[in-house]
C-alpha positions in Angstrom: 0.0 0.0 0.0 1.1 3.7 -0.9 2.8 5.2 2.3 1.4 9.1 2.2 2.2 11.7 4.7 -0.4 13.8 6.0 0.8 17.4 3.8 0.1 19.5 7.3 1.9 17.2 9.5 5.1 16.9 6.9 5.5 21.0 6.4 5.2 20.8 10.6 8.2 18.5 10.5 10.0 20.7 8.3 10.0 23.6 10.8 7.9 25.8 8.5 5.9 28.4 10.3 2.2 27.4 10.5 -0.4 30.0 10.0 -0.8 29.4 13.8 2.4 30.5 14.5 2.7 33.3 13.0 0.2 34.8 14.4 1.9 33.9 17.6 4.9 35.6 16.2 3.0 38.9 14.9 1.5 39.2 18.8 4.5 38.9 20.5 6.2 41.4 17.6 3.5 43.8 18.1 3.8 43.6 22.1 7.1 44.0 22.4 7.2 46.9 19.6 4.8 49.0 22.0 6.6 48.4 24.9 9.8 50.2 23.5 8.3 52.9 21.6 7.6 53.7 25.1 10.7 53.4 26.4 13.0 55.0 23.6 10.4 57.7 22.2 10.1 60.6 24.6 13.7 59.9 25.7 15.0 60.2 22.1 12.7 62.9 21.5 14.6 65.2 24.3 17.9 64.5 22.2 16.6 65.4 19.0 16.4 62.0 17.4 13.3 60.6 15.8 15.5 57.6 14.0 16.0 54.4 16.3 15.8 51.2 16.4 12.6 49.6 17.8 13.3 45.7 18.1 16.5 44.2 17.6 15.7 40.6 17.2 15.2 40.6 20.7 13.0 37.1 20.5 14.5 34.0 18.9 11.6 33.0 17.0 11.1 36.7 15.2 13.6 36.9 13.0 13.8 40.5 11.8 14.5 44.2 12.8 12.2 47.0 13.4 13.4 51.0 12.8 12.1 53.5 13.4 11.9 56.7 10.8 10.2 59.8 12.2 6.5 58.4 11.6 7.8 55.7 9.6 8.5 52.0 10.4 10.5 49.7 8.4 11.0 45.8 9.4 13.7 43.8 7.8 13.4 40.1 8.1 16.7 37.5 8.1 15.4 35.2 5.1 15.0 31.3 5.8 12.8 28.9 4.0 11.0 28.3 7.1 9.4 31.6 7.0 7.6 31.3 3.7 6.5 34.4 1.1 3.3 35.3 3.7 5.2 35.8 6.9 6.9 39.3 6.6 3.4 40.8 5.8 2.0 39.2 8.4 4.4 41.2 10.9 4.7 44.1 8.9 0.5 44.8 9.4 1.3 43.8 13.7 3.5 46.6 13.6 1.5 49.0 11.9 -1.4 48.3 14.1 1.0 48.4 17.5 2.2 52.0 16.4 -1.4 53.2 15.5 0.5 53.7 11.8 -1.4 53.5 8.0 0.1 50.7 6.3 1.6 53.4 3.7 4.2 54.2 6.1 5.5 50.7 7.2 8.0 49.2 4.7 9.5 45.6 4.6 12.4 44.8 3.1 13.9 40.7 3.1 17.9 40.6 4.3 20.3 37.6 3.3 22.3 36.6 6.1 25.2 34.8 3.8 25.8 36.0 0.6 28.5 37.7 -1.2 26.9 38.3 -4.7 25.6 41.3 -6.0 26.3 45.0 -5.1 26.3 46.1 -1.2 23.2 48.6 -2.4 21.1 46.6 -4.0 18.6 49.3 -5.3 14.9 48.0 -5.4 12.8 50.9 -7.2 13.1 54.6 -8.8 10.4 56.0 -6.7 12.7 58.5 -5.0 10.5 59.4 -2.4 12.5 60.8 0.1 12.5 62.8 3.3 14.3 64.6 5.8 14.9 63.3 9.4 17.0 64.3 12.7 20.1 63.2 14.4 20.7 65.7 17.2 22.1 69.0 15.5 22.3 66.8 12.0 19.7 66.5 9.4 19.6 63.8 6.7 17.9 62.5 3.7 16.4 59.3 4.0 14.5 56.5 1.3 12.5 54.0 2.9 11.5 52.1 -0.3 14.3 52.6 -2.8 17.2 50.6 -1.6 17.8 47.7 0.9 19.2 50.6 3.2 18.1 53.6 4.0 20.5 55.9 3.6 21.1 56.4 7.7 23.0 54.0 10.0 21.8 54.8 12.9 23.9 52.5 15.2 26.6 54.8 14.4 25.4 57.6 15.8 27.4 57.7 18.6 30.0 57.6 16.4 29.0 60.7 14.5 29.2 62.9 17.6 33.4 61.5 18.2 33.8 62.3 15.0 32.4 65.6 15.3 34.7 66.6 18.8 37.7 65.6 16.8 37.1 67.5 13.7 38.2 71.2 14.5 40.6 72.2 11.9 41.1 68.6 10.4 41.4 67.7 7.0 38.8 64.7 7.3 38.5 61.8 4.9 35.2 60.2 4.8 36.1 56.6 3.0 33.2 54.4 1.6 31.2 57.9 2.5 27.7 56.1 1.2 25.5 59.0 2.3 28.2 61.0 3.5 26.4 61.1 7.5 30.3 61.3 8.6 31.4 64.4 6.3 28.4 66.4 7.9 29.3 65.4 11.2 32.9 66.7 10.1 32.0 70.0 8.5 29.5 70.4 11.9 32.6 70.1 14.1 34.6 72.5 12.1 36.5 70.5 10.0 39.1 72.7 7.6 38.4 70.1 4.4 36.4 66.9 3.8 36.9 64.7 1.3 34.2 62.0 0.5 34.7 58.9 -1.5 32.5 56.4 -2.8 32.1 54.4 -6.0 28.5 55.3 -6.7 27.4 58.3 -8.6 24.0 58.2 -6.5 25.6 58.0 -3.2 28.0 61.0 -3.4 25.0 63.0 -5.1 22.9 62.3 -1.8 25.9 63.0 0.2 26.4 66.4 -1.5 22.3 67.3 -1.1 23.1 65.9 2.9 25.9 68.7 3.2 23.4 71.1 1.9 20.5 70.3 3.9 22.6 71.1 6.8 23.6 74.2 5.3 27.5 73.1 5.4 28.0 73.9 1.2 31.3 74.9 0.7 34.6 74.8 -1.8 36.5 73.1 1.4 34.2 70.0 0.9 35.5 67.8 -2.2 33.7 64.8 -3.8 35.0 61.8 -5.4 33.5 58.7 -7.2 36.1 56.4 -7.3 37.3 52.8 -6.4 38.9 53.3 -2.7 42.1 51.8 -3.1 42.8 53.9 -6.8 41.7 56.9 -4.7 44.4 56.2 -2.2 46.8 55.5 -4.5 46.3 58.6 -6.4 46.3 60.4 -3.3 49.8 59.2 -1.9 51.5 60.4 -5.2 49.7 63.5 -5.2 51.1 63.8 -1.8 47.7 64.7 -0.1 47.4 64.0 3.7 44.7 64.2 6.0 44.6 64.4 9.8 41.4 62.8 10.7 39.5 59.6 9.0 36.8 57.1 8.6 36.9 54.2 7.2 33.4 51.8 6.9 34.1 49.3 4.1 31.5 46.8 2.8 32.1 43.4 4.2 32.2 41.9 0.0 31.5 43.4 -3.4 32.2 42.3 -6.4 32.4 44.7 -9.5 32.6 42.6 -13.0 32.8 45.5 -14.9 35.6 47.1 -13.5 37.6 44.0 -12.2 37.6 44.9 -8.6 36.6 43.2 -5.3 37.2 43.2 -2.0 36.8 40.8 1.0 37.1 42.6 4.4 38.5 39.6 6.3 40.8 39.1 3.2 41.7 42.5 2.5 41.1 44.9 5.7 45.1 44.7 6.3 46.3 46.2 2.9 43.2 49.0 2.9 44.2 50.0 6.6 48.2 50.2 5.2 47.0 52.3 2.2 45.2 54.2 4.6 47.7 55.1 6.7 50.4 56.2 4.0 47.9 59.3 3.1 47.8 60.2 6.9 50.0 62.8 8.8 51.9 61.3 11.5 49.8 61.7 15.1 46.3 61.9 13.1 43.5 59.5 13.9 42.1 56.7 11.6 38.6 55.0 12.5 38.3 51.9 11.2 34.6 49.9 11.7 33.1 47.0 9.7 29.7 45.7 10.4 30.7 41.8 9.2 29.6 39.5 12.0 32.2 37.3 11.2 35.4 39.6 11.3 38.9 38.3 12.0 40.8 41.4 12.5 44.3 41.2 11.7 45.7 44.5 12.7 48.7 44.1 14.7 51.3 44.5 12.1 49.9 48.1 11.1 52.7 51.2 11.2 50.6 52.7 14.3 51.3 54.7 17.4 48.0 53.1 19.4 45.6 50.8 18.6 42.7 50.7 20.7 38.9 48.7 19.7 36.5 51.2 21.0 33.0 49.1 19.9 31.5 49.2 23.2 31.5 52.6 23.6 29.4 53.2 20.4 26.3 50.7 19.9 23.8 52.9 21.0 21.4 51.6 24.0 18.5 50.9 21.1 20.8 48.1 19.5 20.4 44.3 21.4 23.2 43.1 18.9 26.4 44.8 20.5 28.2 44.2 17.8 26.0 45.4 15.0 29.5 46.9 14.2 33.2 47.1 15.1 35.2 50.0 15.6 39.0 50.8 16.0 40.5 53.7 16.3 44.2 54.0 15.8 47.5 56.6 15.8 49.3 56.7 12.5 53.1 56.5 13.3 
């Protein structure tokens, strides 16, 4: 005789998420959601922030993250099969009703955990629909719906405001700039120059219209599209030298077109000695990557000090302390 599985008890077996238990998931979502809009609003509200992050895949089951963006809430879930094409909706609509919001202004977006195809930036529409939020003194574009991120890393916040005390007659370089959040936090503190690199025409146009928005336009503030390492390069011959930096590459890319990749665990070392060779002896070089899996390998590096600085920096709103890792070093 035939031997056939029930179909509901086999995709139980699998570990798939039932319609049962995902409504378990959205309630416990939505619960803890309300609980730390709470906690975080009014006190982020004093400081002048209205972008945080709500839920930090703070329960095992609910894989995902929750940010908030002034009135806007976007959830990210960690892909696995077990999830199914229904399930991020599902919590999508529990947040929306937790944070009294219109579905309009909750936006999902599906994260791979392991993958090192594709562009960093993947961007997912031409709507453009952007708008402005706050960071303490700073401003900033943001685009909920365009691109897999935002355009604002806001676990780096804290980081913003050392970069800013530092910057006082500096010649900053801001190195894979992406939205350029760390030139304004520069130019804010009184930096003398900035200079912003980043391969993507987009991302050094939004970082220019960032400048702007904060009303820090100005001929000391240079922007350049280029491959990091031929920047650097360029630079050293040139003999330009900066006294203040930040460096935030992507953990992989892959650029067929142009023959270029990079692997931060593969090649952090030789990035961090090109950096240093454009920087005047005594100045300070931030280093941070946000790879979960880093092996740093920094010890040989020409520097004075060399110091990890990480938990100073994750901002109380992140559960994952290491949502990135920061250095900050001497050069020699």
């Amino acid at each position: 005789m035939e031997n056939r599985q029930n179909p509901k008890k086999t995709y139980e077996l699998r570990g798939l998420v039932t319609a049962e238990k995902a409504k378990y998931h959205a309630e416990i979502l939505a619960n803890r959601i309300r609980k730390r809009f709470r906690h975080l609003s009014k006190r982020f509200k004093r400081q002048g922030i209205d972008c945080f992050r709500l839920y930090d895949w703070d329960i095992k089951e609910v894989r995902a993250v929750v940010d908030w963006y002034a009135g806007h809430a976007v959830i990210a879930e960690y892909v696995r099969m077990q999830t199914g094409p229904e399930w991020l909706s599902r919590m999508a609509k529990a947040v929306a009703e937790a944070l009294d919001l219109p579905p309009e202004r909750v936006h999902f977006k599906r994260r791979q955990t392991k993958t090192k195809k594709g562009p960093r930036y993947k961007r997912m529409g031409h709507g453009g629909e952007r708008f402005v939020v706050h960071e303490r003194d700073l401003c900033f574009w943001v685009n909920l719906d365009d691109f897999l991120d935002t355009g604002l890393y806001s676990d780096h916040r804290d980081t913003r405001v050392i970069i800013k005390k530092l910057a006082a007659g500096k010649d900053f370089l801001n190195l894979y700039a992406y939205t350029g959040a760390f030139t304004c936090a520069a130019a804010a503190g009184g930096a003398k120059t900035t200079t912003t690199v980043d391969r993507s025409a987009t991302y050094i146009k939004w970082a220019k219209d960032n400048l702007e928005l904060n009303g820090l336009s100005g001929l000391q503030h240079s922007f350049v599209q280029s491959d990091v390492m031929k920047f650097l390069k360029q630079a050293y011959h040139e003999r330009k030298r900066f006294t203040l930096a930040f460096v935030d590459p992507p953990s992989f890319f892959n650029d067929l077109t142009r023959g270029v990749s990079f692997d931060i665990n593969r090649d952090h070392l030789s990035l961090l000695q090109a950096v240093l060779e454009v920087m005047m002896p005594g100045s300070l070089v931030f280093f941070s990557t946000n790879h979960q899996r880093f092996e740093p390998s920094l010890n040989s590096l020409p520097v004075l000090d060399l110091a990890e600085i990480t938990s100073s920096t994750i901002p109380e709103d992140y559960r994952n302390r290491q949502v990135h890792r920061l250095w900050r070093m001497t050069a020699a």
